[in-house]
C-alpha positions, 0 to 999 in steps of 0.5 A, a space after each residue: 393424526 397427521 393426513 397425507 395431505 398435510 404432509 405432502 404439504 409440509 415436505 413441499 414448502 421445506 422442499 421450496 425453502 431448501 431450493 431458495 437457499 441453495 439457489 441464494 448460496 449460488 448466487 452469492 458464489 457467484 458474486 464473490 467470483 465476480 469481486 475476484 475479476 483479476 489480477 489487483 496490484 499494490 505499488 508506491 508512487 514515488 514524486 521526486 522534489 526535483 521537477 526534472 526528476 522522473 517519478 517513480 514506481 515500487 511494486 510491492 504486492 498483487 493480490 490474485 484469487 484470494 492471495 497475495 504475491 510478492 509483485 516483484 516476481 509474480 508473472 514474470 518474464 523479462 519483467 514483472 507484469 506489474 512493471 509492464 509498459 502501458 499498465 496504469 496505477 491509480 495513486 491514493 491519498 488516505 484513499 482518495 484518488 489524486 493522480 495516476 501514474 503510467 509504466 514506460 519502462 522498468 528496470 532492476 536496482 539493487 536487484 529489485 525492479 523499480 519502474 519510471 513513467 509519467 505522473 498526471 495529476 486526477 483531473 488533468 485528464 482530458 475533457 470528455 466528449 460533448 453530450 457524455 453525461 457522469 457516471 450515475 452516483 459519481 461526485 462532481 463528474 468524477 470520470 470512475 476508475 482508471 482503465 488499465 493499457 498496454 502499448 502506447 502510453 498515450 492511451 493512459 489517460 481516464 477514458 472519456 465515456 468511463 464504464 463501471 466494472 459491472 457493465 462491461 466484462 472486456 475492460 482492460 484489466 492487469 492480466 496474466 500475460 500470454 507469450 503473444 503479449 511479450 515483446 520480441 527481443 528485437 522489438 523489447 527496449 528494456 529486455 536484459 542483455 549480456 554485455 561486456 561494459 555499458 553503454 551510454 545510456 545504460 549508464 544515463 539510466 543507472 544514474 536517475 536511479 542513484 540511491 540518497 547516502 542515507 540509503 548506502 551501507 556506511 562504510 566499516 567503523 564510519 556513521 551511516 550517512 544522513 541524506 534529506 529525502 529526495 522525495 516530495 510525497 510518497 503515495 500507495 497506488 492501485 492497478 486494477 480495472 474490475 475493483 470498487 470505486 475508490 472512496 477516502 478513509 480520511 477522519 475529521 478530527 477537531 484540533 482539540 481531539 488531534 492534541 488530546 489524542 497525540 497525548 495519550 498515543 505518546 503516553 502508550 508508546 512511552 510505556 510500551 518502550 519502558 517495557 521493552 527496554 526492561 526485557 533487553 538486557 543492558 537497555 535503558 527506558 528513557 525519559 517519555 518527554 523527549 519524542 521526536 519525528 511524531 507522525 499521527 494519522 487517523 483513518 475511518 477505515 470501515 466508515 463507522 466513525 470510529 477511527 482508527 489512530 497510528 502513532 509513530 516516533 523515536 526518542 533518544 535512548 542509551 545502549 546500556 544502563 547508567 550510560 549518560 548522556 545517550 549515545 549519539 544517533 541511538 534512539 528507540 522507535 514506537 509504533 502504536 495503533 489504536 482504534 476508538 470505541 464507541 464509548 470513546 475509549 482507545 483500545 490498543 490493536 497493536 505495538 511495534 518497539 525496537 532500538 538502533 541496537 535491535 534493528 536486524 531482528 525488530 525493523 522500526 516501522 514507518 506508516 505509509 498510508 491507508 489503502 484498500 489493497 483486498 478490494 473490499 471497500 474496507 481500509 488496510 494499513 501498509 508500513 514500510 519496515 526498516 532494518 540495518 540491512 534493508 526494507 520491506 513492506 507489510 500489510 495489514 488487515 484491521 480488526 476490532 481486536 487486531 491488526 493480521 499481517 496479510 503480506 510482507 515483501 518487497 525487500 531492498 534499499 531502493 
């Protein structure tokens, strides 16, 4: 028989035990609130071969309170905050940051908004002031992330004595605006005006924003123009004060496991087109020997050391069956993703066929890099997809199983 003691005793402890957890599941809210300090935005930085040339920047996404939004649009009041002057990116290769880039001024081309400003390179920021010390856990006195500015895009550059999100709440984040941080129309020199013609410098602008050829609709019953790209590196950039510290998702591979891997890589994408090919009437599969403009990339996304490897490529293909030799400019675009198990063993995530014939339904996608667009310290991949009409961009989360799309937007042909 039990005594009252003893069950006294036991509802206490199961009490005790009911109130840690509760007050360990409050702390854990509290703690993804927290992750979700504001507003993260996702852009293209765009660096132009030409020296005289203005770099440029695509907005693409912001992500706010667990969602994705179209960064375009998303607070937009003359301009999207995204393309607000004095707001700092922080430019990535395969994650690791290599510069940052400053919105001076925004406009809408094609009736999307692109943004110029000025492009640093990381390191070129200025010197820190004597007796400043780095971060603790930062590597070779690496400054910490960008601080996001407003105003004087003087202010852009990486701070001298760099805060982690963690000590300091008042940081200057990628906000919400209020009307009290929206220029006058006397004061705003990139507001909208109605005007009859164009002024001079409207026109001097319009034409640092001159589309390559290979971007213009070809005229009816002409080819579509080929333009080399006017770009000499295209790079994913981050806006966000409160986010993780940046880190690379680079893999490091051997030259033998770069070669085996391609190999295989072109053996799928070769049988994901044959099977393509055979679900679309008049197509023919052609031969797997003929791939051209391979790009392979791998990624240690979840900094497991198993990575993960994007193929994409095209061969020249034919516009129905028994046509010999293919129609010029006709090709098949493959997009494989993989990721290699620890048995090493490449298992497929995801596929992506389409032809020159098909690109108004099934846009061939271009990889653009890994990026850490849900500020979780885990990799995404982002593409830009390409159709006859235009381009989006899509973003992906990556899965053992899957790739999960997460966002597409961003249409246009800028």
């Amino acid at each position: 028989m039990i005594s009252i003691a003893t069950y006294l005793y036991s509802k206490r402890v199961w009490f005790v035990i009911c109130a840690v957890l509760a007050l360990a599941s409050i702390g854990t809210l509290a703690q993804s609130r927290k992750k979700e300090s504001g507003p993260r935005a996702l852009a293209i930085a765009e660096l132009p071969k030409d020296p005289k040339a203005s770099p440029r920047l695509i907005p693409i996404a912001i992500r706010d309170k667990g969602r994705f939004f179209d960064a375009s649009v998303y607070e937009a009041d003359r301009r999207p905050i995204s393309v607000d002057p004095g707001v700092v990116y922080e430019a990535t290769r395969a994650g690791d940051p290599v510069g940052f880039f400053t919105v001076e001024g925004a406009r809408q081309v094609n009736g999307e908004w692109v943004a110029l400003g000025k492009w640093q390179l990381r390191g070129e920021e200025k010197p820190a002031r004597k007796g400043s010390t780095p971060q603790p856990g930062s590597r070779d006195g690496d400054e910490g992330p960008p601080v996001l500015r407003r105003g004087n895009s003087s202010s852009s550059s990486a701070p001298s004595a760099p805060e982690s999100p963690s000590e300091s709440d008042s940081r200057p984040k990628l906000t919400r605006r209020s009307e009290n941080d929206i220029p006058s129309p006397d004061t705003d020199p990139n507001r909208p005006m109605l005007r009859r013609g164009k002024p001079p410098e409207v026109e001097h602008q319009e034409a640092d924003y001159e589309l390559p050829a290979a971007a213009k609709p070809a005229a009816p019953g002409q080819k579509q123009p080929v333009a080399p790209e006017p770009f000499k590196e295209v790079l994913v950039a981050i806006s966000d004060a409160g986010g993780p510290r940046l880190e690379p998702f680079d893999f490091h591979w051997t030259a033998d496991e770069q070669q085996q891997w391609t190999k295989k890589l072109g053996t799928m994408a070769s049988q994901e087109i044959i099977q393509y090919a055979k679900s679309k009437p008049g197509l023919k599969a052609p031969p797997a020997a003929n791939f051209d403009h391979v790009q392979v990339k791998a990624f240690d996304l979840a900094r497991n050391n198993n990575p993960v490897l994007i193929f994409t490529g095209r061969v020249p293909g034919a516009a129905a069956r028994g046509k010999s030799p293919a129609p010029e400019n006709y090709y098949y675009y493959a997009t494989v993703v993989v990721m290699q198990q620890s048995d090493g063993e490449l298992h497929k995530l995801f596929s992506s066929v389409t032809d020159t014939g098909h690109l108004d339904a099934f846009p061939r996608l271009e990889l653009i890099d890994a990026v850490d667009a849900e500020a979780t310290g885990y990799g995404n991949l982002l593409f830009r997809a390409i159709s006859d009409t235009g381009r989006t961009y899509r973003l992906y989360r990556v899965t053992r199983d899957t790739l999960w799309k997460l966002f597409e937007g961003g249409s246009g042909a800028v």
